[in-house]
C-alpha positions as CSV (number, residue, x, y, z in Angstrom):
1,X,28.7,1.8,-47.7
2,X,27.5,-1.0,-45.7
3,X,29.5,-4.5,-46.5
4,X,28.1,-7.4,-47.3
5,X,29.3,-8.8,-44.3
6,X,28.0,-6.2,-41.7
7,X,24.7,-7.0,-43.0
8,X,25.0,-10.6,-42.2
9,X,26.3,-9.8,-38.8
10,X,23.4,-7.3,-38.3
11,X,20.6,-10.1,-39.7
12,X,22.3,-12.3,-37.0
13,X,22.8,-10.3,-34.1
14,X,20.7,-6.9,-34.3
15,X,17.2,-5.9,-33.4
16,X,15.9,-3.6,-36.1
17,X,12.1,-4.6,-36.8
18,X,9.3,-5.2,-33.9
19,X,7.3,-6.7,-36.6
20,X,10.0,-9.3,-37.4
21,X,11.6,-9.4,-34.0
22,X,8.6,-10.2,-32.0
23,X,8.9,-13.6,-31.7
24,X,12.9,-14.3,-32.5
25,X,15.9,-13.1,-30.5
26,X,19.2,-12.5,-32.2
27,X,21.9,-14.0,-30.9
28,X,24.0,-12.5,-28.0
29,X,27.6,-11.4,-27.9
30,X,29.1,-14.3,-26.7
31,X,26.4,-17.0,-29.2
32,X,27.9,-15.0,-31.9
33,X,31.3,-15.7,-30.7
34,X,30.2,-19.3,-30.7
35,X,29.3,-19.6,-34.0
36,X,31.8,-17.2,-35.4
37,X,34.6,-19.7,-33.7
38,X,33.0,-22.5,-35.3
39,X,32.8,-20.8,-38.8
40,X,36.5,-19.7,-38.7
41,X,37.3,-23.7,-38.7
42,X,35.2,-24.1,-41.1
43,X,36.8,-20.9,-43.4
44,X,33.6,-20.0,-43.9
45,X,32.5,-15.8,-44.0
46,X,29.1,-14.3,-42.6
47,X,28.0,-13.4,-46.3
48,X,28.8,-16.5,-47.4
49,X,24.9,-17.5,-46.0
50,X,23.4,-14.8,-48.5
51,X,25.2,-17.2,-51.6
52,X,25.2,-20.7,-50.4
53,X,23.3,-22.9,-49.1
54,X,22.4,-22.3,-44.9
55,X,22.0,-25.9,-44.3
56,X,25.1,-27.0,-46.5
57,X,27.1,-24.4,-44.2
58,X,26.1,-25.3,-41.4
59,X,26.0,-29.0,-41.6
60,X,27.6,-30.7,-38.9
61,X,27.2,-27.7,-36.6
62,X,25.3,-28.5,-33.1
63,X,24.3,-25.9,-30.4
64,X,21.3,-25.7,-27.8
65,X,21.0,-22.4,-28.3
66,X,21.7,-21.7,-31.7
67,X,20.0,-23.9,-33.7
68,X,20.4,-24.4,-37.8
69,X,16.7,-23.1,-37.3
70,X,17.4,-20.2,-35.4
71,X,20.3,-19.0,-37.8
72,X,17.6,-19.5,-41.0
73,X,15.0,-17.5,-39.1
74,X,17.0,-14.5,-38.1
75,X,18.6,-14.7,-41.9
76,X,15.2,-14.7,-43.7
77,X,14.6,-11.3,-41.6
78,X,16.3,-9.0,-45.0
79,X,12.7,-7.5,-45.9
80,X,12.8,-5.5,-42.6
81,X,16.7,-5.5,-42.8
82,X,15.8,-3.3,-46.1
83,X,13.4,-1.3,-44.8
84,X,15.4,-0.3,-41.5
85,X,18.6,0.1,-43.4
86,X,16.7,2.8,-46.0
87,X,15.4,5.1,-42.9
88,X,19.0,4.8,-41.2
89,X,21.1,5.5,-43.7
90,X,18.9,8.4,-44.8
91,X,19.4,10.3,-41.4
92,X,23.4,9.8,-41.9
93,X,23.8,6.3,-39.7
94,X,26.7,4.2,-40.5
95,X,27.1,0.7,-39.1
96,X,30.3,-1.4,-38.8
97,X,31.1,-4.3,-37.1
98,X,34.3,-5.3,-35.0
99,X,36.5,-6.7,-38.5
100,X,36.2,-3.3,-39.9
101,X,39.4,-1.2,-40.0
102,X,38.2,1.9,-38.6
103,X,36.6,-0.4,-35.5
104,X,37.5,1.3,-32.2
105,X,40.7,-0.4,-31.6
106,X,41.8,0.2,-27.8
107,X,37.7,-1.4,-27.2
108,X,38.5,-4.4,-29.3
109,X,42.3,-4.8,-27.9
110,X,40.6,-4.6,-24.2
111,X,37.6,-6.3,-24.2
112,X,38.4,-8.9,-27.0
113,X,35.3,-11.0,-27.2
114,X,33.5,-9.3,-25.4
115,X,33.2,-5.9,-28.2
116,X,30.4,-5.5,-29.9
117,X,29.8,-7.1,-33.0
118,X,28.2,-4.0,-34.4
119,X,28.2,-0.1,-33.7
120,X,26.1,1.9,-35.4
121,X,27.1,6.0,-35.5
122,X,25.8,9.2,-36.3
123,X,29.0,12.1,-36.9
124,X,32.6,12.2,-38.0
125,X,33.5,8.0,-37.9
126,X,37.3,9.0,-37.7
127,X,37.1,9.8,-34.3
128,X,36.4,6.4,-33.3
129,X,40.7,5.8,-33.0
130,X,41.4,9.6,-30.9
131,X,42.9,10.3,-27.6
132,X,40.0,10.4,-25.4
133,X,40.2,10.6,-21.3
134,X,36.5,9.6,-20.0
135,X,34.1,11.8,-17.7
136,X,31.6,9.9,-16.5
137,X,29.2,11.0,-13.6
138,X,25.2,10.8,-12.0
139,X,22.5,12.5,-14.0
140,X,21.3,14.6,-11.0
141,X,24.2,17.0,-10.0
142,X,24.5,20.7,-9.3
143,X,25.0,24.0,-11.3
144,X,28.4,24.4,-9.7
145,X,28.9,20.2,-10.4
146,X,27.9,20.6,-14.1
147,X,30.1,23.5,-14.4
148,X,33.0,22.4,-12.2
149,X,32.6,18.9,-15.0
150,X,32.6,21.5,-18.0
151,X,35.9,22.8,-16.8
152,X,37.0,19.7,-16.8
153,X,36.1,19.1,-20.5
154,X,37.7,22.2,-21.6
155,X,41.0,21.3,-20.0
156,X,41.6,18.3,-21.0
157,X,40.5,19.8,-24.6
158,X,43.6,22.3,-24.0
159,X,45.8,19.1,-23.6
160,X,45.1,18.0,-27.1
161,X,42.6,15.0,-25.9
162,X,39.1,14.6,-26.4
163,X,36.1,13.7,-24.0
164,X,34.6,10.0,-24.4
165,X,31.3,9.6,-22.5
166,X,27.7,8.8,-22.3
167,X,25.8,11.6,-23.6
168,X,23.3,11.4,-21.3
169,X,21.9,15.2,-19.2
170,X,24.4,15.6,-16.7
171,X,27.6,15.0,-16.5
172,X,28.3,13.2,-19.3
173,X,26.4,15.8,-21.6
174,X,28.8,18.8,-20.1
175,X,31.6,17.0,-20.4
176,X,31.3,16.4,-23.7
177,X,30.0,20.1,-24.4
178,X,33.2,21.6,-22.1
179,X,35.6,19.9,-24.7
180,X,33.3,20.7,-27.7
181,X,32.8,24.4,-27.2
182,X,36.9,25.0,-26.5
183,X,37.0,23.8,-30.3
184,X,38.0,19.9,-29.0
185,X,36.3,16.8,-29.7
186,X,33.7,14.3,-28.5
187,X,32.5,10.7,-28.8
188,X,29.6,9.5,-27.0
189,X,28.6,5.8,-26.2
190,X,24.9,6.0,-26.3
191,X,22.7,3.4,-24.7
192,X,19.5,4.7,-26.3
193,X,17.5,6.9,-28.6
194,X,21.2,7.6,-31.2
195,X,19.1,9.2,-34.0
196,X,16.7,11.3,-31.7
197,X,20.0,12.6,-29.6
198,X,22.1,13.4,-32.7
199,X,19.1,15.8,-33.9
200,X,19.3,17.5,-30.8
201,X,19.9,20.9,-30.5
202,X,23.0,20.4,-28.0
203,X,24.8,18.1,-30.4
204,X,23.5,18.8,-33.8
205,X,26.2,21.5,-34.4
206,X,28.9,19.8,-33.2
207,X,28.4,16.8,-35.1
208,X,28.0,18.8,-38.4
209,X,31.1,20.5,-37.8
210,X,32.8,16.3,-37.6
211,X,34.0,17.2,-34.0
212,X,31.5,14.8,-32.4
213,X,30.9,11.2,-33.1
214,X,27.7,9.4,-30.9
215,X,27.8,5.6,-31.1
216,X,25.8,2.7,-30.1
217,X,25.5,-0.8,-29.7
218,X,22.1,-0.7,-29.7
219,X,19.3,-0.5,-32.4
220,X,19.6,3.3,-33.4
221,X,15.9,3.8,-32.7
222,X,15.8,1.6,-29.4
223,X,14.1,3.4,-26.0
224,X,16.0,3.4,-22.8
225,X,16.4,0.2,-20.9
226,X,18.5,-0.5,-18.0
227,X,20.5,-3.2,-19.0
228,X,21.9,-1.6,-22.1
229,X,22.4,1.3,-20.0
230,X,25.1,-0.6,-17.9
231,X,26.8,-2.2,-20.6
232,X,27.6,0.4,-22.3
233,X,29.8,2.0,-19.3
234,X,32.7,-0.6,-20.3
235,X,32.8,1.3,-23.6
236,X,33.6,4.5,-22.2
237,X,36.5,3.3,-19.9
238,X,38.1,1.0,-22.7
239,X,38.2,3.8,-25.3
240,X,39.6,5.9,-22.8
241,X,43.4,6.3,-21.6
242,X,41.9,7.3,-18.1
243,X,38.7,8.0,-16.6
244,X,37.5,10.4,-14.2
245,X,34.0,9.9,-12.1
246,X,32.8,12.9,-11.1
247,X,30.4,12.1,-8.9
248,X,28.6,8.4,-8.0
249,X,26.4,7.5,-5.5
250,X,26.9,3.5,-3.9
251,X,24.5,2.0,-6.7
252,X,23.4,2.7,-10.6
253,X,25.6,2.7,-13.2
254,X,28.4,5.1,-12.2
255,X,29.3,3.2,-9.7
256,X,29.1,-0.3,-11.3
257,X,30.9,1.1,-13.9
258,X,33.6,2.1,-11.6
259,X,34.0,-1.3,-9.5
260,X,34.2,-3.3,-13.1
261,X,36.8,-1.5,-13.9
262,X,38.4,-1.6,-10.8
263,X,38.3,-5.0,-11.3
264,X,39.0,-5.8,-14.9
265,X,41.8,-2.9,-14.8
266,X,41.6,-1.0,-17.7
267,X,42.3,1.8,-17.3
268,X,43.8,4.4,-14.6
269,X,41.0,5.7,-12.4
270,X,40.5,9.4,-11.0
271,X,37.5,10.4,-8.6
272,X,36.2,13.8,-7.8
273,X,37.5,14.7,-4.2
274,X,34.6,15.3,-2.6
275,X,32.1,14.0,0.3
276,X,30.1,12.2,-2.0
277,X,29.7,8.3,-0.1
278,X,29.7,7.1,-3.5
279,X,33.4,8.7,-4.5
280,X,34.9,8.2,-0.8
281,X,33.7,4.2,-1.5
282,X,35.7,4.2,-4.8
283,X,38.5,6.0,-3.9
284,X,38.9,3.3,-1.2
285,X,38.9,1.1,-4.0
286,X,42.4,2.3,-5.2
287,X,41.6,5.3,-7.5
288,X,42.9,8.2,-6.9
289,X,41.5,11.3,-6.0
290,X,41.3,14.8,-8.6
291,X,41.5,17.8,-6.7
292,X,40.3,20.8,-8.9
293,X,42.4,23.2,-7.5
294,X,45.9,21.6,-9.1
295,X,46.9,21.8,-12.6
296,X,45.5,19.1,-15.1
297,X,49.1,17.0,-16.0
298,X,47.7,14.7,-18.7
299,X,50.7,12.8,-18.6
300,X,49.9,11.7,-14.8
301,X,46.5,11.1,-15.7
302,X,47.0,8.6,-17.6
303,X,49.9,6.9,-16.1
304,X,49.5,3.0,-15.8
305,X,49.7,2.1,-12.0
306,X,47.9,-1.1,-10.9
307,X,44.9,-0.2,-9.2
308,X,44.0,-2.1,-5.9
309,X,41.6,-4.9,-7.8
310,X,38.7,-6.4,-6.1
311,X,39.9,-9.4,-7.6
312,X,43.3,-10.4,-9.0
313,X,43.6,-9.6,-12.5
314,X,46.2,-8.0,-14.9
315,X,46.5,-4.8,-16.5
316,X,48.3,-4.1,-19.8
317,X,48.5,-0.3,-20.8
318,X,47.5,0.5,-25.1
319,X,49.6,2.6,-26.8
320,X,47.9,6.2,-28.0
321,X,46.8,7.3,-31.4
322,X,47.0,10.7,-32.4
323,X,44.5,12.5,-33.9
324,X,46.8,13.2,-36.7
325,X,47.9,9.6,-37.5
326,X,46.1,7.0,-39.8
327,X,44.4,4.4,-37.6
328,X,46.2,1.0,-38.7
329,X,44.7,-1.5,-41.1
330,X,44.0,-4.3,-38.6
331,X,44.1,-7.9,-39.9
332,X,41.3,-9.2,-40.9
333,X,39.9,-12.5,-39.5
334,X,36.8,-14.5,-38.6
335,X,37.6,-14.4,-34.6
336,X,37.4,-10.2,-34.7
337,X,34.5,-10.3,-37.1
C-alpha cells in the first residue's frame, strides 16, 4: 500500500513520466531537504498539498530554486503519477520513502540527509534492516576472480550474514549469487533498469523464494547513466557492517566508492590482496588487506578501527540487527520524511 504521503514525496522528487518530465525537474535531495525543513516549522505534512490549498501552504516561503511555481507544476503531474504507479505496482514494486518504518535504518542513521527520499523495490522488503557485509568489485574480472568473489559470498553466508551489493555482471552479481545459492540472502542497490533485472533469469528465483530484495533510488524503469551509477555506491557501504573490494582499478566507481568512504568513515574496509594498482592504492589508504587463504572471522571483519581518512572526519560504529528481530518503529517526523 502506497501512503498518501509517499506519493507526495514521489510527485515532488521522482521522475516517472517523459511525457510530463520533459520540461520540469523534480527537486534534488538536498531542495527536498530544503523545503521539508521549512515545512516541519510550519507543521505542515507532504499530503497536506493533495487537501489544501498549495499557495495557502506555502505562503511566505521564498527559494531561488524552488519556486511556489515549481512545487505546483511537479504536483499537478498525478495523471502520469497514476499511470506509472498502475504498471509498477503490477510487476510487484513497492515504494517507500525515508519516514517509513521499514526504511533501511543503518543508511538513514549514516547518511542522515543525505538518504534517499524514496526507494522503490522489487522482493522480500524485510530484508531492507539484515546483517549485510558489502562485495563490491569491477565488472570486467576473471573466471578464477568471479569465483574466488562467489566463495566469498558463500562464506560470509555460513556466518549468518548476507551479501549487499550492486547487482551489476561481475562481481557484484556473484557475490550476491555465492550467498544466495548457499541458501543466504541478498540485497542489491540497483542504479538502473530495477524491473528488467528482477525478471531476470539469475535473480528471478531468488527473489520469489523472499531471499533477495533489489532496490533503487532511481525511477524503476530508468536506463543506465553514470552519475546514478556512482551514487548509489554510498548505499552499499552504509547498509553494510564492512565492505570488501575485490578488485578496483585507479578510476570508475569502485574506486570512488572506496576513497568516499575512506573519507566519510563508515564502515571498516577490506581489499582483495592482490597486484591490482587499484587495490595496492586503497590499501595504502588504510584498509586492510583479505587474504583468501585465512579463515573468514566475521567478528574481525567488522570491527570498528578508524581508517586512515583522507580528510579528518569521525566515525561512529551502528549497532546490528538480526535477521530474527523486529526492525524498530522509528519516530516519525518531518526532518526523516
Amino acid at each position: 500500500m502506497i501512503t498518501e504521503r509517499t506519493k507526495a514525496i514521489l510527485l515532488l522528487t521522482s521522475y516517472f513520466a517523459k511525457s510530463s518530465d520533459s520540461n520540469l525537474k523534480p527537486l534534488t535531495t538536498s531542495e527536498w531537504n530544503r523545503l521539508v525543513r521549512w515545512l516541519q516549522t510550519k507543521l505542515i505534512n507532504p499530503e497536506d498539498f493533495f487537501t489544501q490549498d498549495i499557495d495557502s501552504l506555502l505562503n511566505g516561503w521564498q527559494d531561488k530554486s524552488i519556486t511556489i511555481e515549481r512545487v505546483n507544476s511537479l504536483l499537478e503531474r498525478k495523471s502520469g503519477l497514476a499511470i506509472a504507479l498502475d504498471k509498477w505496482v503490477k510487476v510487484g514494486i513497492w515504494i517507500i520513502n525515508r519516514g517509513d518504518k521499514l526504511y533501511p535504518k543503518k543508511v538513514k542513521d549514516r547518511l542522515k540527509e543525505n538518504a534517499p527520499p524514496i526507494f522503490f523495490g522489487i522482493g522480500n522488503i524485510d530484508l531492507l534492516n539484515q546483517n549485510y557485509i558489502g562485495v563490491v568489485g569491477a565488472r570486467k574480472t576473471s573466471e578464477k576472480e568471479l569465483q574466488d568473489t562467489k566463495n566469498i559470498g558463500t562464506r560470509i553466508s555460513e556466518n549468518n550474514y548476507g551479501i549487499v551489493s550492486g547487482g551489476a555482471k561481475g562481481v557484484d552479481e556473484s557475490a550476491m549469487l555465492g550467498a544466495l545459492e548457499a541458501g543466504g540472502y541478498s540485497l542489491g542497490f540497483v542504479a538502473d533498469s530495477l524491473i528488467r533485472k528482477s525478471t531476470s533469469n539469475i535473480f528471478r528465483k531468488h527473489i520469489i523464494n523472499k531471499r533477495l530484495c533489489l532496490v533503487s533510488p532511481f525511477n524503476p524503469e530508468a536506463g543506465f547513466n553514470v552519475g546514478n551509477a556512482m551514487s548509489r555506491n554510498k548505499l552499499i557501504y552504509t547498509q553494510s557492517d564492512a565492505t570488501i573490494v575485490m578488485k578496483s582499478d585507479t578510476k570508475g566507481g569502485t574506486w570512488e566508492g572506496a576513497k568516499e568512504n575512506i573519507k566519510k568513515q563508515w564502515v571498516p574496509l577490506w581489499v582483495m590482496n592482490c597486484k591490482e594498482k587499484g587495490n595496492e592504492e586503497i590499501i595504502k589508504m588504510g584498509a586492510k588487506k583479505l587474504l583468501l587463504e585465512k579463515e573468514l572471522n566475521i567478528s574481525e571483519l567488522i570491527k570498528v578501527e578508524s581508517l586512515k581518512s583522507i580528510e579528518p572526519d569521525l566515525f561512529s560504529p551502528t549497532n546490528k540487527v538480526s535477521i530474527h528481530e523486529n526492525v524498530k518503529e522509528d519516530k516519525e517526523n518531518l526532518e526523516t520524511k
